[in-house]
C-alpha positions in Angstrom: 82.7 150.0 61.8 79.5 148.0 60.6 77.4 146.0 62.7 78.3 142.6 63.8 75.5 140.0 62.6 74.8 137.0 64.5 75.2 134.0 63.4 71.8 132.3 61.9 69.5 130.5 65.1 69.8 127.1 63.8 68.2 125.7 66.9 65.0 126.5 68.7 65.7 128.4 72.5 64.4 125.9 74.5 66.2 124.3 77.4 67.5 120.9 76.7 67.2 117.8 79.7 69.4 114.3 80.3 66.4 112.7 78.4 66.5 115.0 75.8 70.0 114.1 75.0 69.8 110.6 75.3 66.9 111.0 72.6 69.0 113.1 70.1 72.1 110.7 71.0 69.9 107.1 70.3 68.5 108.8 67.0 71.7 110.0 65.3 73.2 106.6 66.3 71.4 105.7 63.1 73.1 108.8 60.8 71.7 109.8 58.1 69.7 107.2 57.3 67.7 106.9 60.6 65.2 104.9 61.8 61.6 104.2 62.2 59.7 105.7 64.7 58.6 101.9 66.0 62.5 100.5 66.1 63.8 103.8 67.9 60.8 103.2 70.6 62.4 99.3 70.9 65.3 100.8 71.8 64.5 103.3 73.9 62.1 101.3 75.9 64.3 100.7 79.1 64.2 104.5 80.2 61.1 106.1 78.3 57.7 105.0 77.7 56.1 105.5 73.9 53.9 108.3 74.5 57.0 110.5 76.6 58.6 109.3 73.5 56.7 110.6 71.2 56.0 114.1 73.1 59.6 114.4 72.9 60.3 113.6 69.8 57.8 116.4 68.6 59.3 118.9 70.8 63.1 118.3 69.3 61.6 118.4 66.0 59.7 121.9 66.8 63.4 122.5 68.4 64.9 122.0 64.8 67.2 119.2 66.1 65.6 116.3 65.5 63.4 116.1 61.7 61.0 112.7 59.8 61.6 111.9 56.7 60.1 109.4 54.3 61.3 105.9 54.2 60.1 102.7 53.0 56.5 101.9 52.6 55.3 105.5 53.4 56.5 105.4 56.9 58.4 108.1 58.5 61.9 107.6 59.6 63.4 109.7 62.5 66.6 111.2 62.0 69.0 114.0 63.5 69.0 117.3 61.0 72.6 118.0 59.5 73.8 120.2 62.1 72.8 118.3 64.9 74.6 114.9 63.7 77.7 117.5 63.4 77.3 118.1 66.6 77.1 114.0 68.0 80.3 113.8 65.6 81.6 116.2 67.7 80.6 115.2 71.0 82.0 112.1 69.9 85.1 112.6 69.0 85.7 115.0 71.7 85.0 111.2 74.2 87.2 109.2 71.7 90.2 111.7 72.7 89.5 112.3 76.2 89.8 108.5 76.3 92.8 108.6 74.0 95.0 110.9 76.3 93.7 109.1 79.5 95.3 106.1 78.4 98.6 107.9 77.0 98.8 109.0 80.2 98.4 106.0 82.4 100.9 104.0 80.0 103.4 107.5 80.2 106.9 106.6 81.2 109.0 108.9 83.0 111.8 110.7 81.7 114.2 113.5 81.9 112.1 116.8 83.1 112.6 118.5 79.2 110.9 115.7 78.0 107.8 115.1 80.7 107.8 118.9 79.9 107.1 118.6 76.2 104.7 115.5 77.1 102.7 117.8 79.7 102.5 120.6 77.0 101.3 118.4 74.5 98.4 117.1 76.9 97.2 120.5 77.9 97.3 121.8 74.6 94.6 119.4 73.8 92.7 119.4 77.0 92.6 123.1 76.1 91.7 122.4 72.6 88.9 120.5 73.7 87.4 122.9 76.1 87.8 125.7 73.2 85.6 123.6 70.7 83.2 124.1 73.5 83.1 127.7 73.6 83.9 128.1 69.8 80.6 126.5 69.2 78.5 128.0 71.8 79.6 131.5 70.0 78.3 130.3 66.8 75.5 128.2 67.5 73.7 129.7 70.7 74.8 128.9 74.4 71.8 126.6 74.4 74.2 124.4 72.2 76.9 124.5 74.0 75.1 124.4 77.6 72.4 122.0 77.0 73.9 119.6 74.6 77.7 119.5 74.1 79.3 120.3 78.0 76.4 117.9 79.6 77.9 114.9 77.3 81.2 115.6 77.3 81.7 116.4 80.9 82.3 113.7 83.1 85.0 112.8 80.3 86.5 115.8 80.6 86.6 115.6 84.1 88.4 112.4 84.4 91.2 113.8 82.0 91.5 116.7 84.4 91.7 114.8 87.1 94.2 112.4 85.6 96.1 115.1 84.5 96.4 117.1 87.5 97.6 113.8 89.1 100.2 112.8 86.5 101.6 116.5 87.6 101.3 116.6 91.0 103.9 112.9 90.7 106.6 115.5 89.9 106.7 118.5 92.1 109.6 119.9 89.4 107.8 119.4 86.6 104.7 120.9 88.1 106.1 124.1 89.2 107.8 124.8 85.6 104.6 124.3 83.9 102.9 126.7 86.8 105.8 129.3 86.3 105.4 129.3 82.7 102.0 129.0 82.5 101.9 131.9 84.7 104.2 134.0 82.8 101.7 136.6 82.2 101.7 139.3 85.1 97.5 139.6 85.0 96.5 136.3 85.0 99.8 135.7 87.2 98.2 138.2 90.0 94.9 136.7 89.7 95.5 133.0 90.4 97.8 133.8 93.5 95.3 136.5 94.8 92.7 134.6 94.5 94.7 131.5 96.2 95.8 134.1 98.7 91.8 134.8 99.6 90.5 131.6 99.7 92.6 128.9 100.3 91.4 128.4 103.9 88.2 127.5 102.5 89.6 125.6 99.5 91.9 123.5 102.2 88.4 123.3 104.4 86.6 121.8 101.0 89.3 120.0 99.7 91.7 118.1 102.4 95.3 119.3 101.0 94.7 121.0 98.2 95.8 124.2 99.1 99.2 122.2 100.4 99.9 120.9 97.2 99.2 124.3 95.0 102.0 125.6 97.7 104.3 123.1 96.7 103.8 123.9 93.2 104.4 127.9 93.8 105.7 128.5 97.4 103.3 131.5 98.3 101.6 130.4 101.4 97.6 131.1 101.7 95.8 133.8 103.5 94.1 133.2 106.7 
């Protein structure tokens, strides 16, 4: 068996900051086209001063995710490089369906168990889709990718799903506990979620107020001491 070749470093190794992002997310606002050095400092003005600006701007250009390219007049417009604004497209679409399936399931109505069921599947299928992307593209690209600019923006969305979701289940103890038993199916991953419940859900109960109460409801396998 030959050996595996990475994938090409499209990005430079450098760690990425909240102003960082919110740099590369203002500038590929614009697309393809971008925009001129002067307008992007207009609109940037309420959190960054021109000169942080512009030392920022030349260290996500040496970082390969940010690139100037001529415009009108013989200025120099600012723009995100191709794989980059594939990457914002990403990030948001992965916020346009987080936001999507929160509202599906506030508006949700109950129904008989088979069909909250097939609803619940359908959700977790895509909350699991969306956390896959995640990883699928940390693989490829670098974790600096995936751990410096696509979780940080993605994740407080993600987390509100989750946490919508875990409360749409935990309305319906049946429903709950088929999913869990289903879900669990798989004697390995089975023995590792109730072991690991087993050792520590004094100190999950301690962390969170109840928690541990309703995963018991869900499985009926009462935590260690």
């Amino acid at each position: 068996m030959g050996t595996v070749q990475p994938f090409p470093v499209i990005f430079g190794g450098a760690r990425l900051d909240g102003l960082d992002r919110r740099i590369i997310e203002v500038t590929c606002g614009h697309g393809r086209e971008g925009q001129s050095f002067n307008k992007l400092v207009a609109e940037v003005k309420p959190f960054i001063s021109r000169s942080t600006f512009a030392l920022r701007v030349g260290k996500l250009e040496r970082l390969r995710y940010l690139e100037r390219v001529p415009g009108a007049k013989q200025t120099k417009r600012v723009r995100g490089r191709p794989m980059t604004l594939m990457m914002m497209r990403l990030i948001f679409r992965m916020r346009e369906r987080c936001a999507k399936l929160e509202k599906t399931l506030v508006a949700h109505k109950s129904g008989t168990l088979d069909d909250e069921r097939v609803f619940a599947e359908q959700v977790n299928d895509e909350v699991k889709d969306l956390f896959s992307l995640i990883g699928l593209y940390g693989v490829m690209f670098g974790e600096s990718v995936a751990g410096d600019l696509i979780l940080p923006m993605v994740i407080d969305d993600m987390r509100h799903l989750n946490s919508s979701f875990g409360s749409f289940l935990l309305q319906d103890r049946a429903l709950a506990a088929s999913l869990h038993n289903e879900r669990m199916a798989t004697v390995s991953l089975k023995d590792l979620f109730e072991d690991f419940r087993y050792a520590f859900g004094t100190e999950m109960d301690e962390a969170l107020p109840g928690y541990t109460r309703k995963l018991r409801g869900v499985s009926g396998r009462t935590a260690g001491p």
